[in-house]
C-alpha positions as CSV (number, residue, x, y, z in Angstrom):
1,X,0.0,0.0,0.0
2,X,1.4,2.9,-0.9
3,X,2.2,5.8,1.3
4,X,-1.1,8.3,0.3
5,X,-3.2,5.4,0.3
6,X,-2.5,4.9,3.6
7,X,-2.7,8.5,4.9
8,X,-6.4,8.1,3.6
9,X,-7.1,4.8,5.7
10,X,-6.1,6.5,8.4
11,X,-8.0,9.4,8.0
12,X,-11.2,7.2,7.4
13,X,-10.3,5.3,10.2
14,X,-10.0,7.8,12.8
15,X,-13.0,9.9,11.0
16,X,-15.9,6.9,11.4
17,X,-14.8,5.2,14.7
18,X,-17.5,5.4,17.5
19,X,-14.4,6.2,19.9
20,X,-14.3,10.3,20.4
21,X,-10.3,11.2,19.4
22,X,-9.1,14.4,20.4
23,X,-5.4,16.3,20.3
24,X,-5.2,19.1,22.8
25,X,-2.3,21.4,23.2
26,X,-0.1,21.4,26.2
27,X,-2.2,25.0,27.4
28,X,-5.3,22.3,26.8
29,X,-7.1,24.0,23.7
30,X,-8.7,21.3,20.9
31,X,-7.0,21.4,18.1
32,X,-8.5,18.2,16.6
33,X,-11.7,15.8,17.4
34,X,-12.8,13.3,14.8
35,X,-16.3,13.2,13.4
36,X,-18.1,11.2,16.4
37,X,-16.5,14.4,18.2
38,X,-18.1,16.8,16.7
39,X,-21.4,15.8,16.4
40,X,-21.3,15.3,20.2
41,X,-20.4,18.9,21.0
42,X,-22.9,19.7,18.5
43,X,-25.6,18.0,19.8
44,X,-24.8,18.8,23.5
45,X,-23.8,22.7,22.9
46,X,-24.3,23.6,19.0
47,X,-20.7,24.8,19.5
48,X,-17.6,23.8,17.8
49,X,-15.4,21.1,19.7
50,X,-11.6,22.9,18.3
51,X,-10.7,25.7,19.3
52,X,-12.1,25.2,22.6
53,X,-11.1,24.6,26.3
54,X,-11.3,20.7,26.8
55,X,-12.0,21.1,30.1
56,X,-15.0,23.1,29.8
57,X,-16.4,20.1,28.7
58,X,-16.2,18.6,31.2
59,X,-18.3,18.1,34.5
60,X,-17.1,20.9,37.6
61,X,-16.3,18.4,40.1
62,X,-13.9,16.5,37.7
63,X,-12.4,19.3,36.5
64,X,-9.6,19.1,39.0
65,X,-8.8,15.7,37.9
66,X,-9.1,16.5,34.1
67,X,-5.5,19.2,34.6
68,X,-3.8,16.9,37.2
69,X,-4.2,14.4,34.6
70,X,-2.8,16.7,32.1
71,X,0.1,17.4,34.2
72,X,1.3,14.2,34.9
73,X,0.9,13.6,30.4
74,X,2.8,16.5,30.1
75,X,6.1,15.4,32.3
76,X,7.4,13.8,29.7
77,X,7.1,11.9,25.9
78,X,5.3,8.9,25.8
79,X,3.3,9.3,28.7
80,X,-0.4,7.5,29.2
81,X,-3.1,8.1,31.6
82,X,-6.6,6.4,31.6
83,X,-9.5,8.4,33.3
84,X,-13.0,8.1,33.9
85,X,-14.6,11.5,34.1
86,X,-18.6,12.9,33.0
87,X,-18.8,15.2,29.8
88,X,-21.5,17.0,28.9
89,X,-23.4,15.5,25.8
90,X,-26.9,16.2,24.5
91,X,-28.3,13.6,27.2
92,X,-26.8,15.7,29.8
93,X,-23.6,14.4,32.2
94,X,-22.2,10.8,31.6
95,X,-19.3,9.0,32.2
96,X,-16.4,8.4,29.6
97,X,-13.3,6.2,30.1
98,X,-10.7,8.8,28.2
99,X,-6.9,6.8,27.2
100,X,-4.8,10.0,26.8
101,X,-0.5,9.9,25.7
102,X,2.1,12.5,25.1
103,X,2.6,13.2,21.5
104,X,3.9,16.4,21.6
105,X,7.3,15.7,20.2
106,X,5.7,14.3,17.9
107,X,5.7,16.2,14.2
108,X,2.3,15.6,13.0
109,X,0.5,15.3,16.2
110,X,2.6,18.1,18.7
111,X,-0.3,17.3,21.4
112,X,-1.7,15.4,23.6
113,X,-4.1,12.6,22.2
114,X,-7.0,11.4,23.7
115,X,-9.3,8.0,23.0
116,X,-12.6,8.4,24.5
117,X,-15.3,6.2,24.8
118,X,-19.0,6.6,26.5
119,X,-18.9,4.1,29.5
120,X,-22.1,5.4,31.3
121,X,-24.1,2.1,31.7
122,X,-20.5,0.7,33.0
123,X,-20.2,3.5,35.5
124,X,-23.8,3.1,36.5
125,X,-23.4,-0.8,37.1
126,X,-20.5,0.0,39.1
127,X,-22.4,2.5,41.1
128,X,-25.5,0.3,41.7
129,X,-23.2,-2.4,43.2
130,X,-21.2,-0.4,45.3
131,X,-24.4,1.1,46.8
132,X,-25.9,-2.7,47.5
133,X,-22.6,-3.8,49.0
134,X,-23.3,-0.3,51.0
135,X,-26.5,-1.4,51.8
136,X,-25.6,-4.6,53.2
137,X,-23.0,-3.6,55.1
138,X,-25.4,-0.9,57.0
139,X,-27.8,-4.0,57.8
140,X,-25.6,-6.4,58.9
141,X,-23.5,-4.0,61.1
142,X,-26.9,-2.5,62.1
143,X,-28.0,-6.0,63.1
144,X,-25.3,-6.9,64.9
145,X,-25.3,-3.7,67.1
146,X,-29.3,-4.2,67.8
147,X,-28.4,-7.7,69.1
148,X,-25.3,-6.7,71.5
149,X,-25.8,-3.2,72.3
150,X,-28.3,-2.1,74.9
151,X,-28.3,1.8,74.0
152,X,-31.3,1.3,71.1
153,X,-31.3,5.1,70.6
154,X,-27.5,5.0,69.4
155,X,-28.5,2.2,67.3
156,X,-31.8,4.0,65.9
157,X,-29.7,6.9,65.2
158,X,-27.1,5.6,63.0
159,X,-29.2,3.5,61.7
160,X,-31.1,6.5,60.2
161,X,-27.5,7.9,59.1
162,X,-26.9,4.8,57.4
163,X,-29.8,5.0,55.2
164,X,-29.7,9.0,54.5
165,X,-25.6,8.1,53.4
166,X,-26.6,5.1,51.1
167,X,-29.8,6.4,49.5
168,X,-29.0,10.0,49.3
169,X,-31.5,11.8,50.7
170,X,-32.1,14.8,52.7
171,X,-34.0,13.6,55.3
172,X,-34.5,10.2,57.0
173,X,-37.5,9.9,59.5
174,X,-38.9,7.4,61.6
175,X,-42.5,7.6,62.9
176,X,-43.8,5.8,65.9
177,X,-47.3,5.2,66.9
178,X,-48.4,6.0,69.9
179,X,-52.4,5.7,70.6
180,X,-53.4,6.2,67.1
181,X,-51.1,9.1,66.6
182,X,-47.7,9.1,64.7
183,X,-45.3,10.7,66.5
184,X,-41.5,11.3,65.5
185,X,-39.1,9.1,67.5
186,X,-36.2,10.5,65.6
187,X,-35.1,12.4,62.6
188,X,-32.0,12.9,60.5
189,X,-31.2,15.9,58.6
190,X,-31.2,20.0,58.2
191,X,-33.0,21.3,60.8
192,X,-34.8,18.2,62.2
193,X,-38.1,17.8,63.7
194,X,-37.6,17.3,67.6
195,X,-38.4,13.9,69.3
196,X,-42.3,13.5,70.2
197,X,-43.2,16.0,67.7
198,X,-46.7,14.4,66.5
199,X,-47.0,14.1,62.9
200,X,-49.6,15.1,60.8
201,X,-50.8,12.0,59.3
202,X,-54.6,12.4,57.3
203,X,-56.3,9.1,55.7
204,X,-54.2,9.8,52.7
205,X,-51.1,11.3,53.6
206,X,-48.1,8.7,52.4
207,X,-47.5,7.8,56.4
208,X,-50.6,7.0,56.5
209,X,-51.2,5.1,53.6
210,X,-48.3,2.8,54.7
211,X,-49.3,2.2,58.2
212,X,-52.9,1.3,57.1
213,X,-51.8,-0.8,54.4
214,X,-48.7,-2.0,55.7
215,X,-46.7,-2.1,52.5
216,X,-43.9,0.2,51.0
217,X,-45.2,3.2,49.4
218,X,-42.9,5.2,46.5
219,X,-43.7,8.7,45.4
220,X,-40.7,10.1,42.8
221,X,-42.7,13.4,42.8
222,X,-45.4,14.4,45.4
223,X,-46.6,17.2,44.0
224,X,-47.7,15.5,41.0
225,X,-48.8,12.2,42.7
226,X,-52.8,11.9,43.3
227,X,-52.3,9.1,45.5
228,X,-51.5,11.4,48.5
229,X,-51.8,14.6,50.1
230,X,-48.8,16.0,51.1
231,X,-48.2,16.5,55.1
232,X,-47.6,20.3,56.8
233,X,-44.3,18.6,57.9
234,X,-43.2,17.2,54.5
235,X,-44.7,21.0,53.0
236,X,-42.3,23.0,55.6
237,X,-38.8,20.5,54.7
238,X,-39.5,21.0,51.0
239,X,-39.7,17.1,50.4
240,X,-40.5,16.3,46.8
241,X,-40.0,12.1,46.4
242,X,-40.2,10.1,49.3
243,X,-40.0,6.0,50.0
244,X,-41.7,4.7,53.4
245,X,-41.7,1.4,54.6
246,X,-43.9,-0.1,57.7
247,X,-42.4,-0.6,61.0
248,X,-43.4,-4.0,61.7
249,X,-43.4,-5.5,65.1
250,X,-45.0,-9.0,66.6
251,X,-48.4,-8.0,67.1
252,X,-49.1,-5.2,64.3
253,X,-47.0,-2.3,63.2
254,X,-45.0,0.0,65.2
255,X,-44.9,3.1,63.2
256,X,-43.3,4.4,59.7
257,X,-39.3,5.1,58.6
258,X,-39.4,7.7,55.4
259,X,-36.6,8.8,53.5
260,X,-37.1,11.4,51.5
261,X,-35.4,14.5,49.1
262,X,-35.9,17.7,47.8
263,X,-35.0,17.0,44.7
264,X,-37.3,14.6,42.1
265,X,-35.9,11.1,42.5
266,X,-36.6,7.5,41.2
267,X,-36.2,5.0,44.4
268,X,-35.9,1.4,42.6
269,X,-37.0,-1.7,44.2
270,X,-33.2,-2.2,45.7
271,X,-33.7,1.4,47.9
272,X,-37.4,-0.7,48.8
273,X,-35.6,-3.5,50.2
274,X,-32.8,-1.8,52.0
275,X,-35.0,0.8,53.8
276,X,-37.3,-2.2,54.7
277,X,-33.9,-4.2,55.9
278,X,-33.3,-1.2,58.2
279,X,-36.9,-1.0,59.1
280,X,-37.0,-4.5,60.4
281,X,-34.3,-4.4,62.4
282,X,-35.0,-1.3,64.0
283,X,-38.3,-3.0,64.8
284,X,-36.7,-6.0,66.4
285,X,-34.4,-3.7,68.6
286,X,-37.5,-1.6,69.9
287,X,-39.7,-4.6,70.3
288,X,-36.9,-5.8,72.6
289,X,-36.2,-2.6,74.2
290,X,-39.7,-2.8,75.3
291,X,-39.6,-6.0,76.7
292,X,-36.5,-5.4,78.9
293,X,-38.1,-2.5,80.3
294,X,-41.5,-4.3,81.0
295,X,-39.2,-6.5,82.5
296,X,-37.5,-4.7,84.9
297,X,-41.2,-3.0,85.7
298,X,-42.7,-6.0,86.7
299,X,-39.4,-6.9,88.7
300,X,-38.9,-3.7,90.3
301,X,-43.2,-2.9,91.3
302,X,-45.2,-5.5,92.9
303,X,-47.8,-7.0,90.5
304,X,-50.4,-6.9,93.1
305,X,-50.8,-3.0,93.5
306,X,-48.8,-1.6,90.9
307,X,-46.4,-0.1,93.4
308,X,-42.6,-0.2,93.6
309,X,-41.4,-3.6,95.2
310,X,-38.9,-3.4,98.6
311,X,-35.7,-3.8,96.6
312,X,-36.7,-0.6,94.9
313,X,-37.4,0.9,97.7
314,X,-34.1,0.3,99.6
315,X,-32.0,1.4,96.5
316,X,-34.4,4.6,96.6
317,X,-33.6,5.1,100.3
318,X,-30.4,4.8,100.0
319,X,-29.3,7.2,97.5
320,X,-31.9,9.7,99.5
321,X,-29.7,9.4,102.7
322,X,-26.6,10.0,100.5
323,X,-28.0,12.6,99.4
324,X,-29.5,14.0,103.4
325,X,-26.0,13.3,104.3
326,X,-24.2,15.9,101.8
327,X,-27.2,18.3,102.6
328,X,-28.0,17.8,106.0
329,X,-31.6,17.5,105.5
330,X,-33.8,15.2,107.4
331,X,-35.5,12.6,106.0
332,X,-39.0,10.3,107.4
333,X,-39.5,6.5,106.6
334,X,-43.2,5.5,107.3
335,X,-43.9,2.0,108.0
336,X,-47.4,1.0,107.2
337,X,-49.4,-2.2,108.6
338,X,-53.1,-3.1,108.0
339,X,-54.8,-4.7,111.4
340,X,-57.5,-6.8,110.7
341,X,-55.7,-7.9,107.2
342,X,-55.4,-11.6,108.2
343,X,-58.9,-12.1,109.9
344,X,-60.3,-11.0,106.2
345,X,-57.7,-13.7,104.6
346,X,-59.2,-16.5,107.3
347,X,-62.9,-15.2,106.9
348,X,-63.1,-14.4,103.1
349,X,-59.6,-16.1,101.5
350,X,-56.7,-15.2,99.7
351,X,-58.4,-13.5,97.2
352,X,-60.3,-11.2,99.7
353,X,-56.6,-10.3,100.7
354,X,-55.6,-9.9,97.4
355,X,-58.5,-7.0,97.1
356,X,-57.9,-5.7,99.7
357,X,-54.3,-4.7,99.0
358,X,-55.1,-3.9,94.8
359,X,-57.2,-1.2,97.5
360,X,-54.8,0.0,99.1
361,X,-51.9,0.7,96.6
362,X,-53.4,3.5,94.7
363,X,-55.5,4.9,98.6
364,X,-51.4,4.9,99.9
365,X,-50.2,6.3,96.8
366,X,-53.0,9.2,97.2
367,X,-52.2,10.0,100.6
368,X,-47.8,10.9,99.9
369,X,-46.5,14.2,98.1
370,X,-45.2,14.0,94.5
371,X,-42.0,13.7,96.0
372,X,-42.5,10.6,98.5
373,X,-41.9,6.8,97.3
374,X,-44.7,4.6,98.5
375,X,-43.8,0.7,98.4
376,X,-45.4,-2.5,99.7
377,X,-42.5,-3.5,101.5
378,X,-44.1,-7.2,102.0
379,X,-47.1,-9.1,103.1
380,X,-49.8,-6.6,104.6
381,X,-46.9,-3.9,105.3
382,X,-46.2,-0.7,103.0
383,X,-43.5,1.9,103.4
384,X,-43.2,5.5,102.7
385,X,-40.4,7.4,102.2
386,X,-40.7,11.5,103.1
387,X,-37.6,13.4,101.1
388,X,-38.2,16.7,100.2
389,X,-39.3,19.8,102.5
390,X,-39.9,16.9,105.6
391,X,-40.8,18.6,108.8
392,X,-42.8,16.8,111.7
393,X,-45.8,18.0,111.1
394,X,-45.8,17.4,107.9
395,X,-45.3,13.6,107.9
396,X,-47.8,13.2,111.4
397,X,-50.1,15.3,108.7
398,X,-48.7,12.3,106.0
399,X,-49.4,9.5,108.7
400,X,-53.0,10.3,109.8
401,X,-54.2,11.0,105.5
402,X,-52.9,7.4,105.9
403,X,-54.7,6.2,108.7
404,X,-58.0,7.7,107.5
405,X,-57.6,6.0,103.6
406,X,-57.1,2.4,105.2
407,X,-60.1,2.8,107.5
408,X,-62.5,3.2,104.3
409,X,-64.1,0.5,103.2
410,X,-62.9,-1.9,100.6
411,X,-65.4,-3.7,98.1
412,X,-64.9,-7.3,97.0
413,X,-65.8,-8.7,94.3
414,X,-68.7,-10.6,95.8
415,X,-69.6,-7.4,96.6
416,X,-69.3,-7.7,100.3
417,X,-67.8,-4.6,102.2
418,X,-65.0,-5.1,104.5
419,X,-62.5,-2.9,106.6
420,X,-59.3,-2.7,108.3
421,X,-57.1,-0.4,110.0
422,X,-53.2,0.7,109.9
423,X,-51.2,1.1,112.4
424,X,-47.7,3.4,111.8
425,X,-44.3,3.6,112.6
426,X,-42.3,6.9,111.9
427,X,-38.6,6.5,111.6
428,X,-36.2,9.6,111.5
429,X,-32.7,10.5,109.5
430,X,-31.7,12.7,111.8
431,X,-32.7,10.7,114.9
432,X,-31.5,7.6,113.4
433,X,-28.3,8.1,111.7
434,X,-27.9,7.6,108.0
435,X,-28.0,3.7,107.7
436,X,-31.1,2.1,106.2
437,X,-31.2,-0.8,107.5
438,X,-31.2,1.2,111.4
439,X,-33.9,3.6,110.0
440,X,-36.0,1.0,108.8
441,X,-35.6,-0.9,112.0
442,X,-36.3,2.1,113.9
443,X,-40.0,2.6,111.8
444,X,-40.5,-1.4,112.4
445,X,-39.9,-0.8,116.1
446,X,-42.0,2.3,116.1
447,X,-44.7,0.3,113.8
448,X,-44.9,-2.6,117.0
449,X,-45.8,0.4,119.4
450,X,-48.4,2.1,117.8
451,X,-49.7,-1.3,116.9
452,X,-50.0,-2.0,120.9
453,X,-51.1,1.6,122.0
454,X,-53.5,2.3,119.3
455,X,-51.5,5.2,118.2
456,X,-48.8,6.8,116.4
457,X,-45.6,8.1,117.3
């Protein structure tokens, strides 16, 4: 082939490849692009490719990579870099893999050369699977923290982080229900809504929807979507496409996690299944959450009359001395016994008793200042503990409300009326020392007399 033969196969060569080829001058100015060149920059700016910066096609936050790029081509002959980067083409921004080598000492190219080729639905493959691997790393470590960790608010709260940093939105909320009213447990994002805020949540507003129906529900533009009506809270954040997912729990749903933006956004069936992972697991940690804390209730009050049990008491009174001691204020323990308890056990039975005392919880409860712990501190014995403001008129004031309360009457369920009577023991700090154990001896001791003389201390 002869020399101008093969000039021309070059030329047709490089003129009706799909690859984009460029040669830029060191100061970065086209000076060539092929045909696929130029009817990209026509299409994307009606503009001629040469003569132009090369880097204003290209996207602003690749820019800075575009002329480090150039620099390390231009440190000497021969050099190659391969970059991906977004241009701008009539479609607007997609990725392109760009080969570029030094050919500047070279006579008939005296520039840098460039082989580009569109790699969008490469980029976007790539994308998609880092963002899954994301995802799944956010549920499993999310998982593993709701199993070992017992601070479920932590756990909630990065949780929500985790989902706002893989799907890329502005905020991330999660809804609880609380008596037939969703209220906001937490929130993630600019200027977020605080805790217990109640949500406005209509028949049709998206929450809603997905509570009553208990599925995902995907709006990529809320202003446009008939399905809902857009909240006051999602109005005031400027949210314009939104994913929820139900919070299921063991016996019904718990509440909502949303995710939404302010921008229009398509959430696929993989953002679905990821904010649903989350959802579940958050679920699971709540639901527990709940149960260790009905635990400890029932272990810490008596299930009888809903008051706290004597263990809970004793801690109680002991951090009050500590805290009497460093003050030097007096405290009062009241020691509590019902007469006439056990000839209603004999006459009527256990479950008489048991009524008696369900009775007598909330009447004790009645008779002690916001401030005062009232206990069953066993059997047909209760104990109250006088902290604040204690003076000794107060507490004989404290001690006869008592008295009076115990002498009503007490309905059982047969619907026979029965009564008893208390006798009290009043036990001082400041008489007594600061040991519980003496204190509550002292009110025992105190309890015994009364008991025998018909009267209080």
């Amino acid at each position: 082939m002869q020399a101008g033969e093969q000039q021309a196969l070059h030329e047709t060569i490089v003129q009706h490849v799909t690859d984009i080829i460029t040669v830029v001058s060191p100061d970065g100015i086209v000076r060539f692009v092929n045909r696929a060149g130029q009817e990209a920059a026509e299409a994307a700016e009606s503009r001629e490719a040469e003569g132009s910066e090369s880097v204003s096609w290209v996207h602003p936050e690749d820019r800075e990579l575009t002329l480090e790029r150039r620099q390390h081509l231009l440190g000497g002959p021969g050099r190659t870099t391969t970059t991906v980067l977004r241009v701008r083409t009539r479609d607007g921004w997609r990725h392109v893999e760009t080969h570029g080598v030094n050919l500047v000492d070279d006579p008939h190219v005296r520039g840098l050369l460039y082989i580009t080729r569109d790699v969008e639905d490469r980029a976007r493959a790539e994308t998609l699977l880092v963002r899954a691997l994301a995802a799944q790393n956010v549920v499993a470590d999310l998982g593993l923290r709701a199993l070992r960790s017992s601070d479920v608010d932590s756990v909630v709260r990065d949780g929500l982080a985790g989902v706002a940093a893989v799907l890329g939105t502005t905020w991330v909320t999660l809804l609880l229900e609380d008596r037939g009213v969703l209220r906001v447990h937490l929130q993630v994002g600019p200027d977020p809504l605080p805790p217990g805020r109640t949500w406005t949540a209509g028949a049709v507003t998206q929450a809603a929807v997905t509570l009553a129906t208990r599925h995902a529900t995907v709006s990529d533009d809320l202003d446009a979507d008939q399905r809902f009506a857009v909240s006051p809270e999602q109005a005031s954040q400027g949210v314009r496409a939104e994913v929820d997912v139900p919070l299921e729990g063991s016996t019904g749903p718990l509440g909502v996690l949303m995710a939404g933006t302010t921008e229009l956004r398509s959430f696929g069936p993989s953002d679905v299944q990821f904010l649903q992972g989350v959802a579940n697991v958050l679920a699971g940690a709540l639901e527990r959450e709940k149960r260790e804390r009905s635990a400890l209730v029932r272990a810490l009050h008596d299930p009888l009359t809903g008051l706290p049990t004597r263990s809970l008491f004793t801690d109680r009174l002991e951090h009050a001395l500590s805290r009497a001691r460093r003050h030097g204020h007096p405290l009062a323990v009241l020691l509590v016994d019902l007469d006439g308890f056990k000839r209603v056990n004999d006459r009527w039975g256990h479950g008489a008793g048991d009524a008696v005392l369900r009775a007598m919880g909330p009447r004790l409860a009645a008779c002690a200042r916001a401030s005062d712990t009232v206990a069953r501190y066993g059997g047909d014995e209760f104990v109250v503990l006088c902290e604040d403001e204690v003076t000794h008129v107060g507490v004989v004031r404290v001690a006869a409300t008592i008295r009076r309360a115990c002498a009503e009457p007490v309905l059982l369920p047969d619907g026979t009326s029965v009564m008893v009577s208390a006798s009290i023991g009043i036990a001082w700090s400041v008489e007594e020392g600061v040991d519980a154990d003496a204190l509550l001896s002292a009110a025992d001791a105190a309890m015994y007399r009364d008991k025998r003389q018909g009267r209080p201390d």
